[in-house]
C-alpha angles and dihedrals in degrees: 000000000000100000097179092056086043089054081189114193119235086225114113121225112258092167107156115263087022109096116189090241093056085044098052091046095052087052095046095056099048085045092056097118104004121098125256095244094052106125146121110301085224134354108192134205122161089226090073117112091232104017111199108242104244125228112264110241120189102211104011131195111219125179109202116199129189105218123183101200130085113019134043116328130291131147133215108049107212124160116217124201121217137181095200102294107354131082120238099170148346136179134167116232097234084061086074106025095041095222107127118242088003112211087195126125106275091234091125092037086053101047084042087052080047093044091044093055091030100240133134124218095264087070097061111095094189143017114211123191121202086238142084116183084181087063096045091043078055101063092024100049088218117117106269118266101237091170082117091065103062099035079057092060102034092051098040085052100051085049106044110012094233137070126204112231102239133068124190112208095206115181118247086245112040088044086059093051085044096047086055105030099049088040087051098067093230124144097201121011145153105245119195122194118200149165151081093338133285124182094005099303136081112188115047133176123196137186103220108200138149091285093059133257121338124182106227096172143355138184126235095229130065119230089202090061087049091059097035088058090056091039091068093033084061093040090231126178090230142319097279085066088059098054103050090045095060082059089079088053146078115271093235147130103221108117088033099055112132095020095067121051103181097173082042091036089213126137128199123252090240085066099054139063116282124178087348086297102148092184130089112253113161104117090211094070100038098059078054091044099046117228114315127265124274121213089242086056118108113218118267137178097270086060091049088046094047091039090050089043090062099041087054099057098044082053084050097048096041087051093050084049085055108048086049100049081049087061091043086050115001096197117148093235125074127192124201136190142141117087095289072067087067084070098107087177098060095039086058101050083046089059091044095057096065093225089137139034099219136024129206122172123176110247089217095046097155123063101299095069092062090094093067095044093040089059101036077062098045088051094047084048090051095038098040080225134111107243105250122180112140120273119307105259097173139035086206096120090113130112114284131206129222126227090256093048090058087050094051085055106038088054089047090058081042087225123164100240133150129222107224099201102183106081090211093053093043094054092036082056100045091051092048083064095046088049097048086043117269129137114224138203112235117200112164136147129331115359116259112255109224129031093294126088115211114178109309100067098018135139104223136201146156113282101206106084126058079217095068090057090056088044093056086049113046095038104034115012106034097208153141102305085217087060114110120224109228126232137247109203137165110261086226097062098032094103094059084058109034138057109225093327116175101237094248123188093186108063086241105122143060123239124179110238113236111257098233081060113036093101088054095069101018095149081070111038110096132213097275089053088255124115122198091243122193114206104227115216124211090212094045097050109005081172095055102030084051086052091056090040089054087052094052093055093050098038114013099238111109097210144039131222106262128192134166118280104242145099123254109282095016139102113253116277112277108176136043078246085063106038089053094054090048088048081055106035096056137027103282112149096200138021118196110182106191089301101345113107117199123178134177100218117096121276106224092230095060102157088061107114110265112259146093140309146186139230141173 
């Protein structure tokens, strides 16, 4: 074991729900066969004292991982797999455990990343963690907590059987700003990372040039915690509900004033984390609040206005973040990600007003998109390059399923389906259904990377009537009846529906719908007048972009509403297994896995043995 490149502390971990015996056992037990010196050659971080020179290598292959064990708190473990700067493959644990948000070791997510590119272990050249204790020890004064280190290699052991050499330690941060700046193309930006909290910060500003990522400022609150605060006091499913309810209320300060300070850019205690409390506590405001929801509750006023209140100050604050950052670094291109970087309303009213030539916001923005950037670092560490590939144009890194694959499941299942072999009869099909009103379940290619589905795993349905957005939710989603549906259109027609919209390929921002054809697309249209609109590319997803096609010449809308296919409270749908028990366990009408139909109504020759067919 290189103890000097370790730098392990002496401290033991007294983490809460950790006790050391747990802890010993555990380690006992990965530990059983391998000898005691087995570890990691270097793990590097540039907050060492004395930090080991790296080899140089030319084209690395680096495999990120989020863990969520071991340092300072993140969500949504997830492994990414890089050949300098481009991307081969990604893929988010809860995808394959089905366990939202898994906090699981990304062993499964990282052999999928290796299955999906076609490589064994013994190709990888780095790992890379979106953590560095050195760092936090750093701003804290306590030992560092390594604890991560040695659960890497053990678990990567156990898993592959071989360990590469070399581990990155990459902050939480700065793997966030990396995972959104060398992803964007561009060659200079101002990158912001922001969210709950990650490495012991929580609102970080960095300059991206050609020598790689550099913090200029931070501040010291975290607007994730902030919403998150409101989100419980409100009892609300998630903060996606939030959102779209402020959009029912007044964009004002009244009840906030004095907690939030947006010219000072200064936020109360009482809004923040303390001691791990997530709930709001200062008597003061809540006698100005009211009591907080119950989940019996309905919703009322007081709740919208509370709800737009604090949408409004987080939209304050992150544009305060933002005109200062311009007068840090004042570059006409600005890159966003942690999960503040999820607020499709803000990012949109950023756009409008024109304060920047070119957007790039991670698709992942929230934790699970540290892998990626965990690795892109680690490669420009190993390279001494900065990772440069063009800017990302698709999420699709995930695992991917072959036609066969889909029959041997579907006869498993012993399921009636039909193979329609002919690709113009089967998306002529399939938009015959959307048109007549049935919601379909959409599973193509290679499975979308992030929380947004965007063609390859998508519940689709007509947007041209308000009731089709009641249909998808009581019957299939389950949510929140104030959260808006997103749209899929085609990037050619966008401008007849949308006002100034940024041509986003990644449903993260807002866009308001042009008057004259609101009522054209009304399932999508949300309170406010704005939808969450994904431009869809004919080079990115010929499949999906000729479907919508299909639908515009028979009905003259040019796009569908698209949502994530999933159940409430689940990660979207992976494989055809998945996507099977979703078709059964809600009210879609249609499943069409790559070339694979299956429909709930009745087939007229019912006494024919389940199984499948084929036609032409």
């Amino acid at each position: 074991m290189n103890k000097a490149a370790l730098h392990i502390s002496s401290e033991r971990d007294h983490s809460p729900g950790r006790p050391d015996e747990q802890r010993a056992e555990e380690k006992k037990r990965l530990r059983a066969g391998i000898k005691e010196d087995s570890m990691f050659d270097i793990v590097h971080s540039p907050h060492l004292s004395y930090p080991e020179p790296v080899p140089v290598v030319k084209d690395p292959v680096v495999l990120g991982l989020n863990v969520t064990t071991g340092g300072y708190y993140s969500h949504n473990a997830s492994a990414a797999l890089v050949r300098h700067g481009r991307i081969l493959s990604l893929c988010e644990q809860e995808r394959l455990d089905r366990v939202k948000d898994s906090g699981s070791f990304p062993a499964r997510a990282a052999q999928a990343c290796l299955d999906a590119a076609g490589m064994d272990i013994t190709a990888v050249d780095a790992l890379a963690v979106a953590t560095d204790p050195h760092f936090v020890a750093m701003r804290t004064g306590r030992s560092p907590d390594l604890s991560v280190v040695e659960t890497v290699w053990l678990r990567m052991y156990h898993q592959f059987g071989s360990v590469p050499p070399l581990l990155f330690l990459v902050g939480h941060h700065l793997a966030h700003a990396a995972s959104a700046f060398y992803p964007s193309g561009f060659s200079d930006g101002l990158v912001i990372s922001w969210d709950g909290g990650g490495d012991n910060q929580s609102t970080v500003v960095y300059r991206g040039g050609e020598s790689g990522i550099e913090q200029i400022s931070e501040y010291r609150f975290s607007l994730g915690n902030l919403y998150n605060k409101f989100r419980k006091f409100l009892n609300l499913s998630d903060k996606g509900s939030l959102m779209g309810l402020a959009s029912y209320g007044a964009k004002e300060m009244g009840l906030l004033e004095g907690y939030v300070h947006p010219e000072g850019l200064k936020v109360h205690p009482a809004l923040q984390f303390a001691r791990g409390r997530e709930f709001l506590t200062d008597p003061e405001l809540l006698s100005r609040l009211g009591p907080p929801r119950l989940s019996s509750q309905p919703i009322g006023e007081r709740h919208v206005a509370v709800a737009a209140q604090a949408q409004y100050a987080v939209e304050r604050l992150c544009r305060g973040v933002v005109e200062q950052a311009r007068i840090l670094h004042p570059s006409p291109r600005l890159c966003l990600a942690g999960g503040v970087a999820l607020n499709a309303t803000f990012n949109g009213m950023i756009w409008r007003e024109g304060l920047f030539e070119d957007l790039f916001i991670q698709p992942n923005a929230p934790d699970g998109g540290l892998s990626l950037g965990a690795a892109l670092e680690a490669a420009r560490r190993l390279s001494g390059r900065v990772p440069r590939n063009g800017r990302m144009q698709h999420t699709f890194y995930g695992p991917s399923f072959t036609a066969e694959q889909v029959e041997k499941t579907l006869n498993l299942c012993r399921l009636p389906a039909r193979r329609v072999e002919s690709e113009e009869a089967l998306l002529a099909e399939v938009a015959g259904a959307l048109d007549r009103g049935s919601v379909v379940g959409w599973f193509q290619g290679r499975m979308e990377w992030g929380p947004r589905a965007l063609g390859n795993r998508s519940i689709l349905a007509d947007p041209r009537s308000k009731a089709m957005a009641d249909k998808v939710n009581d019957l299939i989603k389950y949510r929140d009846e104030w959260r808006p549906f997103a749209l899929s259109i085609l990037a050619e027609h966008a401008d007849e529906y949308l006002l100034n919209a940024y041509p986003d390929p990644f449903m993260i921002t807002t866009a308001p719908v042009r008057t004259k054809r609101a009522g054209r697309i009304a399932a999508v249209v949300h309170a406010d007048g704005t939808t969450r609109p994904q431009f869809v590319q004919k080079e990115t997803n010929p499949r999906y972009w000729s479907l919508l096609d299909h639908f515009r010449r028979r009905t003259g809308v040019p796009g569908v509403l698209n949502t994530s296919f999933n159940l409430k409270g689940e990660p979207i749908v992976c494989s055809p297994l998945d996507a099977i028990r979703t078709f059964a366990s809600s009210g879609l009408d249609m499943l069409v896995m790559g070339e694979w139909v299956l429909e709930k109504e009745p087939y007229p020759s019912a006494a024919r043995r389940p199984g499948v067919s084929r036609k032409g």
